[in-house]
Each structure stands twice: as C-alpha cells, then as structure tokens.
C-alpha positions, 0 to 999 in steps of 0.5 A: 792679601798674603800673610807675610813670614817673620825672619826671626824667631823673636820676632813680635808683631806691634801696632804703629802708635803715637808716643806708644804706652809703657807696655809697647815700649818694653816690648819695642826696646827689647828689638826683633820687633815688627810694626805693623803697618798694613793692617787696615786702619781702625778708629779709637786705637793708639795708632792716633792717639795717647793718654796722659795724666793732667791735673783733671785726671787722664786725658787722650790726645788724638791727631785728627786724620783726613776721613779715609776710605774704606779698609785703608791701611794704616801707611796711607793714613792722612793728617788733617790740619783741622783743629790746630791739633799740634798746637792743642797737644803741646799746650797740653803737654806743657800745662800737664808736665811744665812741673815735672823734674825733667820737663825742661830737659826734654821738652826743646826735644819735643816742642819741633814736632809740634812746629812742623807740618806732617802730611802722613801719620806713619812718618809723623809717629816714627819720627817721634817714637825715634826720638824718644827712643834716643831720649831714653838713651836706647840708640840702637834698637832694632825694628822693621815694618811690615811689608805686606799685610800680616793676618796672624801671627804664626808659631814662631812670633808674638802678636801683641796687636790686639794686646796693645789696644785700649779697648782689650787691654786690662793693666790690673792682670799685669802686675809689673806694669802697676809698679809705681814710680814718681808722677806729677799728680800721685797725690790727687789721683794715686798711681796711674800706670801704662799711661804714654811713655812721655809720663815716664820720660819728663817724670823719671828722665834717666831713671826711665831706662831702667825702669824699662829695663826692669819690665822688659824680662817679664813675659807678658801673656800673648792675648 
C-alpha cells in the first residue's frame, strides 16, 4: 500500500479509540488531525477499549470484535454481539460515575449508545468521540480520516500512533498530564491520570474545557 501525504503542516496522525485518553483529546481538540483508519488492526490497543476508575481501582472495558482475518484494517473492524457488551459497559459506567457531580447531566447524552446496535467499530467510536466533543463544548473541531494506509509519518507531521498505545505509553514522563483534578475516588486510589476522557467530563463537567485547554499548549514529545 502506498504511503498516503498529509495536506498541512499541522497535521498529526492519531489512532481510532474509544472514548480515547486525556492525551489523544488534547491533541485531537487542537484540529489538523488525521485519524487512522487503514493501519491493520492490532488486539490490546484503545482502538476497542478504554480505561476508567471504579471503586476497585482502574478497569478496561473492551467492545468485543467478530475475529477478523489476517492484516484487517481497522475500518473493517466488526462488533460481535457476544457478551451483551453495551449492557455491561454502561452498567459499569453508571456504577463507577452515578456520584460524580455532572453524571446526571451527561449520562442521558451517553446512555443511547449503548441502546443501539452497531454493526462496525469505526462508526461506533466516531459517533461517540463526536458527541463527546460536543459535550465539552468543542463544536467545530476539525479532523479527517486517513484515506489510504500511511506507514510513517513524514517531516511535516506528528505521529502519536505509537505514542497513544497503553502497552508504550509512560505517563510518569508527562508532567502536565499528572496535574491533578477532582476524581470520584481520589481518596482511595490518589490521582489517576490519563484515564478516558469520560473521567474528566462526569468529574469536572464544564471545567474540563479548560482543563484541555490547559494541556493542549504542551508539545508532547513524538515518540
């Protein structure tokens, strides 16, 4: 497959996720993004799950996928109806966020994505990456998806594929990601960072623009 070229000189390469991690949505707030879409799917990735704090400490809910073939790209990906998954995630959304201050303001927002059935993952996490991005009053935000497989990223872009991976990632080398806010379970567990970016919406509601905001003038490093 052919390397595709990015248009901008902003641009930054980001992998598909769901409800993605502090770190992707301060790169993906700031636009000239470019998710991609045509990099093979890869088990144990955020492309089908995310991590949040429940009062047993952090936990990953995954979307089970329908077992792909070989080298199958990540817009191909296919949601298995096993498991009663959306059932289980938003029970344990509700049971790890229902005594957050702005949980009942969000979760009506929330709670239809995890009514409707969903054939594939792409549509599935853009679906609701936009409506999170609405949540945090970010309206126009501006991204694309990549429209041909892209091995590497070149001299004018950023490529946080890699960067934005739970096996690679060490948030301890990011300072401005251990800034603390207010969390259900501070208490018990101290300070978690970088968990999904639904921590810092039901925890901090409005107040999570800004803290965004805040992150988004940092140049994290390229790994």
């Amino acid at each position: 497959m052919g390397t595709k070229k990015m248009k901008t000189l902003n641009s930054t390469i980001i992998p598909l996720t769901y409800l993605g991690n502090i770190l992707y949505y301060t790169h993906l707030i700031q636009g000239g993004c470019t998710i991609d879409i045509h990099s093979h799917y890869v088990k144990q990735t955020y492309t089908n799950r995310c991590t949040i704090i429940t009062a047993n400490g952090t936990q990953d809910l995954t979307i089970p996928i329908i077992k792909p073939k070989e080298k199958t790209p990540i817009k191909d990906i296919r949601i298995s109806t096993h498991d009663n998954w959306q059932q289980l995630h938003w029970r344990t959304i509700q049971s790890a966020y229902n005594s957050t201050p702005f949980f009942e303001y969000f979760c009506d927002d929330y709670a239809p994505f995890y009514e409707k059935k969903w054939d594939f993952l792409l549509d599935f996490n853009l679906n609701i990456q936009q409506k999170t991005l609405e949540l945090l009053n970010f309206h126009k935000i501006d991204f694309t998806l990549s429209e041909s497989y892209i091995e590497q990223a070149n001299f004018i872009t950023k490529d946080l594929r890699e960067m934005i991976n739970p096996k690679k990632f060490d948030v301890s080398l990011y300072n401005d990601l251990t800034t603390p806010y207010y969390q259900n379970f501070n208490q018990k567990f101290g300070f978690i960072p970088n968990l999904s970016i639904i921590d810092l919406l039901f925890n901090m509601g409005n107040e999570a623009r800004i803290y965004l905001k805040n992150l988004s003038v940092t140049d994290y490093k390229n790994n």
